[in-house]
C-alpha positions, 0 to 999 in steps of 0.5 A: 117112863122118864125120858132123859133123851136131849139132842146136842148140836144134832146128836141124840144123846141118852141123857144130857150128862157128860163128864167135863174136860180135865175131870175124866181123862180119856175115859178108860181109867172110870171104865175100870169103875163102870160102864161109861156108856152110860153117860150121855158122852164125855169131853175129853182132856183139853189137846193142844196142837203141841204136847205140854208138860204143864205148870210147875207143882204145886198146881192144885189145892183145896178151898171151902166148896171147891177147888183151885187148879193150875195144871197148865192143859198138860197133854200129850198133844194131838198126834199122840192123842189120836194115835193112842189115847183115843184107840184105847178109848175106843176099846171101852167107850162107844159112842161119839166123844166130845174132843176139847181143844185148846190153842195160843194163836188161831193157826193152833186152833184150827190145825188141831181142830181140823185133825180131830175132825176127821177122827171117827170117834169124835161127835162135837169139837169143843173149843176153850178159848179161855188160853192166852193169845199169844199173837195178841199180847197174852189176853184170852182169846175170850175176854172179847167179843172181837177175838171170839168171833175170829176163833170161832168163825176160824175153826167152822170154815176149817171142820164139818163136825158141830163147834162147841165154843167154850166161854170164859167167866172172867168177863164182864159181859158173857152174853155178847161173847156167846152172841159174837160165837153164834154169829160166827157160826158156832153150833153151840156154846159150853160155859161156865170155864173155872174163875180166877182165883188164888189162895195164900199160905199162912205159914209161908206167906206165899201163894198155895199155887206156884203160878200164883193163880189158878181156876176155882170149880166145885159147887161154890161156883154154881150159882155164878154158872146159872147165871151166866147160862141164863143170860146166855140163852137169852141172848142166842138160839143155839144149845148151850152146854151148862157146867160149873158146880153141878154135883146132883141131878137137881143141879142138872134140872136147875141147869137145864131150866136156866137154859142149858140143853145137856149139863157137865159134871167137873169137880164132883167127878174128882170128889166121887169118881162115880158122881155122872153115874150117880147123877144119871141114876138119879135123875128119873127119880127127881124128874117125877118129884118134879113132875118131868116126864122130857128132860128136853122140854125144860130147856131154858123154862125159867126164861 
């Protein structure tokens, strides 16, 4: 019998799929669909200290293989997600959830994170730090291995729960992020976050997105995010989490070859609301194709 059981930062998970952040909202909207517990947990929509509205409309648009958002982390901020969004979803998910946190300073960062910590459902704390700091002339917080460091480093002394750090493709070094995370203590990384993109109206000569640009996800990504995870996992020791255009369970294999422990389905769960389940139904399947009889034994096998 296949075993798709991985461990994550000292959690077993049944399987190594989780939806990712801004792809299945709090979770109780896809249990109208079907039973979330069978997921390997799910990370929810990215919480900022403060409630945010979000960009200005339009804030999303399609392009070949893929898609551009701009939404802006719109939220409604920590208090309410932990007074209402997680007692809904508690009703209808139980296991441990992954809580995504997003922040402009490193007080933002560490405040939210520390009020999600000491939230019951929450199993990992994953951290994008793909926002702009704003203490620190706008640039991302990941586009340097320095200011990486000091988020990561931040959050671990202010929780005990395993910190996740989400990482920024638009670099142009991800393997020495993902080392300065690791040296600051972080228990795991999470990549690929979406590109910088854009794309113009021919009709109004203007861009299709009213903040000009926004993050390009979907399956055009994919080779760019095995490529990141492999390099990587080359570079540290602690579980990586891989996303960025997977929409099959050989996808996931792939992901998992290059170095990932556990894999995040985006775009695809946007395309089929029922893409995770159809993943993790598959999976047995494609791992006797391949002859795997552990999931967990092909983590990082094409270093």
């Amino acid at each position: 019998m296949a075993d798709t059981r991985v461990n994550l930062c000292g959690i077993w998970l049944d399987n190594p799929i989780i939806p990712a952040s801004g792809t299945f909202g709090y979770g109780y909207e896809f249990a109208e669909l079907f039973d979330i517990n069978i997921l390997g947990t799910f990370s929810f929509k990215g919480t900022t200290r403060e409630p945010r509205f979000g960009n200005p409309t339009p804030r999303i648009a399609e392009t070949a293989s893929g898609m551009l958002n701009a939404v802006g982390l719109q939220n409604p901020g920590v208090e309410k997600v932990i007074s209402e969004e997680l007692v809904k979803m508690k009703k209808v998910f139980h296991k441990k959830v992954m809580a995504n946190v997003s922040g402009f300073s490193l007080d933002d960062y560490v405040c939210t994170c520390e009020r999600l910590d000491g939230c019951e459902e929450v199993g990992w704390l994953e951290v994008n730090i793909s926002c702009p700091n704003v203490h620190g002339g706008g640039m991302s917080f990941g586009t340097s291995p320095e200011s990486a460091y000091q988020v990561a480093s931040a959050v671990k002394k202010a929780v005990k729960k395993p910190v996740i750090i989400k990482l920024s493709p638009n670099v142009t070094d991800i393997a020495s992020i993902a080392k300065a995370c690791e040296d600051a203590g972080a228990d795991g990384i999470s990549l690929i976050n979406t590109l910088l993109a854009m794309r113009i109206n021919l009709k109004t000569r203007r861009p299709l997105l009213k903040n000009t640009t926004g993050g390009l996800s979907g399956p055009a990504i994919f080779p760019v995010a095995v490529r990141m995870v492999y390099q990587c996992a080359k570079a540290v020791k602690i579980p990586i989490v891989g996303m960025g255009g997977v929409s099959s369970s050989e996808d996931v294999i792939e992901m998992m070859l290059a170095g990932a422990t556990a894999v995040e389905i985006g775009a695809e769960n946007l395309v089929n609301p029922f893409a995770s389940k159809e993943i993790i139904e598959a999976l047995p399947e494609t791992m006797e194709k391949y002859k795997i009889d552990k999931l967990s034994d092909i983590i990082g096998g094409a270093l």
